[in-house]
N, C-alpha and C positions, 0 to 999 in steps of 0.2 A: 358580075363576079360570082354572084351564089350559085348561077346557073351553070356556070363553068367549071366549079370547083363542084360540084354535084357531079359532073357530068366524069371528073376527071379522078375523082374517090373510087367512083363504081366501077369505072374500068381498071382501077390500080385495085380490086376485090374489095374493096369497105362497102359497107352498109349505112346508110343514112336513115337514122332511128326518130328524126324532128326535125322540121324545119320552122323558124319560128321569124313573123316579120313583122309590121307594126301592128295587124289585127289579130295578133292570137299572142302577145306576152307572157298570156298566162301559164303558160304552156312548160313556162321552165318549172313550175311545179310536178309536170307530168312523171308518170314511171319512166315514158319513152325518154326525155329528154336525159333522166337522173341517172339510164343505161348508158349512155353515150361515154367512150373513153377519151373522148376529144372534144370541145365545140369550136368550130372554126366561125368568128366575127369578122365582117365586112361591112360596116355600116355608115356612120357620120358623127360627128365631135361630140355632137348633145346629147345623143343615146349611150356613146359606146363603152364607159366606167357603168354605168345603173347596168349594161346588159353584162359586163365580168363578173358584178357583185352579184347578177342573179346566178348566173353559171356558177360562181364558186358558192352560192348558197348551196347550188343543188350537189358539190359535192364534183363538177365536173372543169377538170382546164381547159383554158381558152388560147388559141391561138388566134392573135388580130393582125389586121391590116390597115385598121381604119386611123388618121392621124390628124391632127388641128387639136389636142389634146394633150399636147409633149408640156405644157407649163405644171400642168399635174403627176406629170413621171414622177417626182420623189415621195410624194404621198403614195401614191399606188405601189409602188415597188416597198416601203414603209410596210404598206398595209401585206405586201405579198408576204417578204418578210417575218413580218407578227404572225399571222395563222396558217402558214406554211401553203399556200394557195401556188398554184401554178399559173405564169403567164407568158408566151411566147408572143410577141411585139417586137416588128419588123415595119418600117417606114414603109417598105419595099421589099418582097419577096420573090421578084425575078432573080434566076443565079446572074445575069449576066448583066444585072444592076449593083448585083454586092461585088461581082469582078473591077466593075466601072470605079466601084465606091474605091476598093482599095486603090485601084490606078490612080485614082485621084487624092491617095494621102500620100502615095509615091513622087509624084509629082510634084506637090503642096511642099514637100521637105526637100526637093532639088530645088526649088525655088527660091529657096532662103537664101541662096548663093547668087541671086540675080534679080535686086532690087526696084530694076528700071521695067519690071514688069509687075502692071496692076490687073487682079483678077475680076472676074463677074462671076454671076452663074444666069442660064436662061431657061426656063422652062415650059411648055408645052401640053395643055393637058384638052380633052373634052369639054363642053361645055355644062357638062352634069358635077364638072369634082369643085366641091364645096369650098374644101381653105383652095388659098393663095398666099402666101407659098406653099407647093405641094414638102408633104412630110419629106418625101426623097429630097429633095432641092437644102429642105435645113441641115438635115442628114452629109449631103455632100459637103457645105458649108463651114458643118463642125468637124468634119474634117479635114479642111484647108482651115480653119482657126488652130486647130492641136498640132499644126502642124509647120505651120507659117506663121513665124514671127510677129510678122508685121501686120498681120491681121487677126483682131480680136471682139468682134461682135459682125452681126450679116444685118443687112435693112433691107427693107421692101424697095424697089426699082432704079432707087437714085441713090450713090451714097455721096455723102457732104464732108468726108471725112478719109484720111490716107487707112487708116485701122479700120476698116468697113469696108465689108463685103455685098453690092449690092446683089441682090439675087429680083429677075423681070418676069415676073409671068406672063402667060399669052393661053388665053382661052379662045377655044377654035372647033369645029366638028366634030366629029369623034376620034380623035385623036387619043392612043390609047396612052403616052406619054414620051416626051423626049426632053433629056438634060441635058446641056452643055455646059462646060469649065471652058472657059477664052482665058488667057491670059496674053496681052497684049502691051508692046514696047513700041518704043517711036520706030522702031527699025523691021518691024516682025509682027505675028501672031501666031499664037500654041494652041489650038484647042482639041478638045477628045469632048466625045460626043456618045449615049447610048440611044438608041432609038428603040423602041420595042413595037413589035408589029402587030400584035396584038396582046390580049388580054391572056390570052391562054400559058403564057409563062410565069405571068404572075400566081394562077389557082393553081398549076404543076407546083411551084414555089411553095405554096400555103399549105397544101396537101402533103407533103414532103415533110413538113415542118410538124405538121401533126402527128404523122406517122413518126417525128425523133422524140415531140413533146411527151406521148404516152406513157406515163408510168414515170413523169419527172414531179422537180419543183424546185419553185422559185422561178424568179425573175432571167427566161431565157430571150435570146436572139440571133439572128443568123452570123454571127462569130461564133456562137456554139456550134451551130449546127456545122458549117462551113471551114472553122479550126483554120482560118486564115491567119 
């Protein structure tokens, strides 16, 4: 992803003033880094709050990707809150996974009119992405909960319970990620499905999002940006 979001800045005219990855931390001290009017993060659950706190040390917002960390949103948004820190956090920043997402709160509230259908969600990812459930996957989830009565918390693969959303993961090649919503009746099945073919709509995504975050603050995400 860094490789592609590099590659997809420079051709949209930015300039890339630090790259910073597990051997050079230090680095958010730098002048270079504290020039930056953006840091765009893509990294993994255990790093990815220590690498905001250092950017917002350095005086710089961050715009992420990285998720398996959503149990600490209220603190962090808390913290954005209190010393006016900018952060753009997006499960998923392909456009035509935040189209998928609303399709899927659309759906989730016709639903509520036809009880004899029970939801899943499946997901699909590489076998380098860390959580299970991907952040996208909770994402769609909570919204088929806000949205669908009948359903009011997701579990990992199996649910034991009518108010439960199971959501299946499937790790597999490079697979750069695919979500389904099934909702299935003794008589039928409904699903919508986004497939992404590669990675390159997601850093188009990330990049984009930089270029809104600039000059903002507080706690953004792609309903801002998108005004869906």
């Amino acid at each position: 992803m860094g490789k592609t979001i590099e590659q997809i800045a420079i051709k949209r005219g930015h300039e890339i003033v630090s790259i910073i990855d597990v051997d050079n931390r230090e680095d958010f001290g730098s002048e270079a880094f504290k020039s930056a009017d953006v840091a765009i993060e893509f990294t993994a659950p255990k790093v990815a709050i220590s690498n905001y706190r250092e950017a917002w040390k350095a005086g710089v917002p961050v715009v992420s990707g990285t998720t398996g960390w959503n149990e600490q949103l209220p603190e962090i948004e808390a913290e954005i809150e209190k010393n006016g820190y900018t952060l753009f956090w997006s499960s998923n920043f392909s456009l035509g996974v935040n189209i998928f997402m609303a399709a899927n709160k659309y759906l989730a509230k016709l639903m509520n009119q036809f009880p004899d259908y029970n939801v899943e969600i499946t997901e699909v990812h590489h076998t380098q992405k860390l959580d299970a459930p991907s952040g996208t996957a909770i994402t769609l989830a909570e919204g088929i909960i806000e949205n669908l009565n009948r359903k009011t918390v997701w579990v990992k693969e199996t649910e034991t319970a009518t108010n439960e959303i199971a959501i299946k993961s499937i790790r597999e090649g490079q697979v750069p990620g695919i979500h389904t919503i099934r909702y299935e009746s003794s008589v039928d099945s409904i699903e919508i499905t986004h497939d992404a073919k590669s990675r390159e709509g997601f850093a188009l995504g990330a990049v984009i999002a930089a270029e809104f975050t600039a000059g903002k603050k507080g706690f953004l995400g792609m309903k801002d940006l998108l005004k869906f």
